[in-house]
C-alpha positions as CSV (number, residue, x, y, z in Angstrom):
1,X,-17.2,8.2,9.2
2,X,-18.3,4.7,9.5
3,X,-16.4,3.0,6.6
4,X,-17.6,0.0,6.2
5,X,-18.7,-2.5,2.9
6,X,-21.4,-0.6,2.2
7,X,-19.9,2.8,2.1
8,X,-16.9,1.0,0.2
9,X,-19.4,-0.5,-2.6
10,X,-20.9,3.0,-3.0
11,X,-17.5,4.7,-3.7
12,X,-16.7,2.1,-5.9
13,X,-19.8,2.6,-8.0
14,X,-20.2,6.3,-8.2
15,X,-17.0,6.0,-10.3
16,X,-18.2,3.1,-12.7
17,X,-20.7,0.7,-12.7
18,X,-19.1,-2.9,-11.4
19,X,-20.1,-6.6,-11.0
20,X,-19.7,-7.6,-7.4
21,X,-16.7,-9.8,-8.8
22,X,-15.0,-6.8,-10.4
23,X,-15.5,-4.6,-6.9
24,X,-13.9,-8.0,-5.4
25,X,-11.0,-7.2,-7.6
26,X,-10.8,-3.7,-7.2
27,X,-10.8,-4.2,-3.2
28,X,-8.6,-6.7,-3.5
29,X,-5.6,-6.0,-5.6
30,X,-6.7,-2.4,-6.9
31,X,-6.9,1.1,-6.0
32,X,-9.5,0.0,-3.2
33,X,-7.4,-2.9,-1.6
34,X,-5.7,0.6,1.0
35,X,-9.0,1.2,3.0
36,X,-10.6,-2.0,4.2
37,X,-10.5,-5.4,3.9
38,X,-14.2,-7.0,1.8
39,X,-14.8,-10.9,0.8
40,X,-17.2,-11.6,-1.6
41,X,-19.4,-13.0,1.6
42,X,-19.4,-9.7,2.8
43,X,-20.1,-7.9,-0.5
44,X,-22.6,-9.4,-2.4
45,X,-24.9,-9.1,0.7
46,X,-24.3,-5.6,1.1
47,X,-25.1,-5.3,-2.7
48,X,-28.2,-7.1,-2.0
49,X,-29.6,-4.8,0.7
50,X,-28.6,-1.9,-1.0
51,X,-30.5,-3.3,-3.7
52,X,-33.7,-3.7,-1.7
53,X,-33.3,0.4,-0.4
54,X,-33.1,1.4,-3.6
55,X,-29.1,2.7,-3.2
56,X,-28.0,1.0,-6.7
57,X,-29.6,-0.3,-9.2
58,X,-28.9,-4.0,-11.2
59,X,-28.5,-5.0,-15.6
60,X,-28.9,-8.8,-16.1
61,X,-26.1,-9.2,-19.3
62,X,-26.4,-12.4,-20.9
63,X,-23.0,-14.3,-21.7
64,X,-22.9,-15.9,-25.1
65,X,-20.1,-18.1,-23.5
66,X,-22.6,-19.9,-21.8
67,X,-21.1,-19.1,-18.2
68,X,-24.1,-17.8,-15.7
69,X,-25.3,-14.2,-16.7
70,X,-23.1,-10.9,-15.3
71,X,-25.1,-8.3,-12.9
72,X,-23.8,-5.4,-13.4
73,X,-24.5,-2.4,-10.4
74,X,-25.1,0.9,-11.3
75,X,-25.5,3.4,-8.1
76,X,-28.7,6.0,-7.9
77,X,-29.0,9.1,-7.2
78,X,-30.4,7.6,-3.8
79,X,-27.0,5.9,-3.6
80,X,-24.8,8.8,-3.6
81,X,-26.5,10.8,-1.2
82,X,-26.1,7.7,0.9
83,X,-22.4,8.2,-0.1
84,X,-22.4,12.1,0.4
85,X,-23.9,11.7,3.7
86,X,-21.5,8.5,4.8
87,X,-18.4,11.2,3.7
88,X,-19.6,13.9,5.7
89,X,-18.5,12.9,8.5
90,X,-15.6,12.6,10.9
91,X,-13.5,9.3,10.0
92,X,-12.3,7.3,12.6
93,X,-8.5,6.7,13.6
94,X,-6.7,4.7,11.5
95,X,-5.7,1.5,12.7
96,X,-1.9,0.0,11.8
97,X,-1.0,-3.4,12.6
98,X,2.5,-5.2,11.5
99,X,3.6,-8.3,12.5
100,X,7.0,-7.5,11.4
101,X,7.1,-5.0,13.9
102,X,6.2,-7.6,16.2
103,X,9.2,-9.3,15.2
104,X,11.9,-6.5,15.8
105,X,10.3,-6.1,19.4
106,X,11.2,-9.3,20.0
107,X,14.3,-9.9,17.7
108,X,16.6,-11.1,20.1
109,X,14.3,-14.6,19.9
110,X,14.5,-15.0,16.3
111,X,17.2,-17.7,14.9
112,X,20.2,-15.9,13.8
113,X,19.7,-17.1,10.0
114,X,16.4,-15.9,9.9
115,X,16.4,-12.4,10.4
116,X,18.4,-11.0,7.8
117,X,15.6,-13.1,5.4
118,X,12.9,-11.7,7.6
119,X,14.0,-7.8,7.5
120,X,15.0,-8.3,3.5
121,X,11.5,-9.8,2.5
122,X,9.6,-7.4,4.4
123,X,12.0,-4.2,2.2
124,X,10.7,-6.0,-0.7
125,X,7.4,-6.5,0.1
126,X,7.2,-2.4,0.4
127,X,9.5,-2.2,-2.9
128,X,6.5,-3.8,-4.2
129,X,3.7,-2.2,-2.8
130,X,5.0,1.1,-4.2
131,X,5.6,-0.2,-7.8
132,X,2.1,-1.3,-7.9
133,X,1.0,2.1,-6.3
134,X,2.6,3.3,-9.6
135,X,0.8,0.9,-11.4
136,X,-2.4,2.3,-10.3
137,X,-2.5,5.3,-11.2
138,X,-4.2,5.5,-14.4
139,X,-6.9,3.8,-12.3
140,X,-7.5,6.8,-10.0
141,X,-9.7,9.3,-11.0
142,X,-8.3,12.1,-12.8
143,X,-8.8,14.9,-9.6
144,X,-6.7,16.5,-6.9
145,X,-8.3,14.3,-3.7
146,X,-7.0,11.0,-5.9
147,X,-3.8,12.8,-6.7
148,X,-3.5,13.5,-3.1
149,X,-4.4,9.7,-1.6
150,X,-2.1,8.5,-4.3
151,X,0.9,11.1,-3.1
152,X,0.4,10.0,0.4
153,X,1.2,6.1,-0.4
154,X,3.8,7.0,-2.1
155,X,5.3,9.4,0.6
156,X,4.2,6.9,3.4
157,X,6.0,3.9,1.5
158,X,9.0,5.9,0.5
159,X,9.7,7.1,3.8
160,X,9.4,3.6,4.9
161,X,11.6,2.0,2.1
162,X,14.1,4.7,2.7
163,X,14.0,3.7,6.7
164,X,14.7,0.0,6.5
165,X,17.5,0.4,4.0
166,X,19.1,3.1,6.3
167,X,18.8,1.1,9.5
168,X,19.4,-2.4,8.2
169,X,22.7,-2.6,9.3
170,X,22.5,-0.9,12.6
171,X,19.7,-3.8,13.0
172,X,22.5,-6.4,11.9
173,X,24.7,-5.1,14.5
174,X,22.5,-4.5,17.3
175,X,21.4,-8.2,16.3
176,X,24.7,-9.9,17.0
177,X,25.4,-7.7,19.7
178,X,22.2,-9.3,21.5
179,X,23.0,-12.6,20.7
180,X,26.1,-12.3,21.9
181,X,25.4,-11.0,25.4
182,X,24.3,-14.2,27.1
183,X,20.9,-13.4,27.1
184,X,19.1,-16.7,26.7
185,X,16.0,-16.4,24.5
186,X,13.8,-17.6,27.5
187,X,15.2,-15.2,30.0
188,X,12.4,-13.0,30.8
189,X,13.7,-9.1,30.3
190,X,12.3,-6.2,32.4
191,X,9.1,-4.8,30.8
192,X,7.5,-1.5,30.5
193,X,10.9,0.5,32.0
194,X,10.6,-2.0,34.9
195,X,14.0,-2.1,36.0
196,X,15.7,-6.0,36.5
197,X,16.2,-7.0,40.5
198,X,19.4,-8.4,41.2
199,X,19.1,-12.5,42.1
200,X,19.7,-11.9,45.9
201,X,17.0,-9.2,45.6
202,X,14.3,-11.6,44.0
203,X,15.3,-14.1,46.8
204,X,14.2,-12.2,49.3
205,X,11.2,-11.3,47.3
């Protein structure tokens, strides 16, 4: 499946009808923020084009307030055969990136001060994620596929909550066990189960 603004905007609206400032929020913070990342630079022009190929539809409200009028998007029926069409198809692989990870690859570098304030933020961070999964749920749709997407966040963050707490203080040890060893934090270690030569060895190299 090619998931992508456009398909995102689509979803978005065949649930309710939105301002491109609402789907902002929804991708941002909402139940839409776990899929892909969309600025309002990328939005609005997709809104736009779908606009012009008759996928949604547009209702000028006027704001007593005297702030700029609100367009409100509606999707066609044009629209969500776009959407059926965009669904019915394989997805791609998801794609996970943490620079925290990064981190413990490489924790032997990191000041000793610092990582028990990097590992302990991070556990938060998740705490948090999860609480506001909970939040969200009386903004999912009320059937089974929601239910599902919103039990796999909360299994996928559990499991990893669960996992830092258990292994924080094997980390800790293993930690000061590495900093300990003499290992400078420019000494290049072996990489990729290369094994490290002995100093006469690299001399004769």
């Amino acid at each position: 499946m090619v998931m992508n603004v456009r398909t995102l905007c689509l979803g978005i609206l065949s649930l309710r009808e939105a301002t491109g400032y609402e789907i902002k929020k929804m991708v941002e913070k909402g139940v839409f923020s776990h899929f892909i990342d969309a600025s309002f630079g990328s939005i609005y022009p997709a809104l736009a084009q779908m606009l012009k190929e008759g996928l949604v539809r547009v209702r000028v409200e006027d704001d007593d307030s005297g702030r700029p009028p609100r367009k409100v998007y509606q999707i066609t029926e044009q629209g969500r055969r776009a959407l059926r069409e965009a669904l019915n198809t394989d997805p791609a692989p998801d794609k996970f990136k943490s620079e925290f990870l990064f981190q413990m690859l490489f924790m032997e570098r990191i000041d000793p001060a610092h990582l028990a304030v990097i590992y302990d933020a991070y556990l938060e961070e998740q705490e948090a994620e999860l609480r506001t999964l909970e939040e969200e749920a009386r903004e999912m749709p009320a059937h089974p596929g929601a239910r599902f997407v919103q039990d796999y966040g909360r299994a996928m963050l559990g499991t990893a909550i669960s996992f830092l707490k258990e292994k924080r203080a094997e980390m800790m040890r293993a930690f000061a066990e590495v900093g300990g060893s003499g290992q400078r934090p420019d000494e290049e270690a072996p990489c990729c189960g290369e094994e490290r030569k002995h100093p006469e060895e690299e001399e004769r190299a």
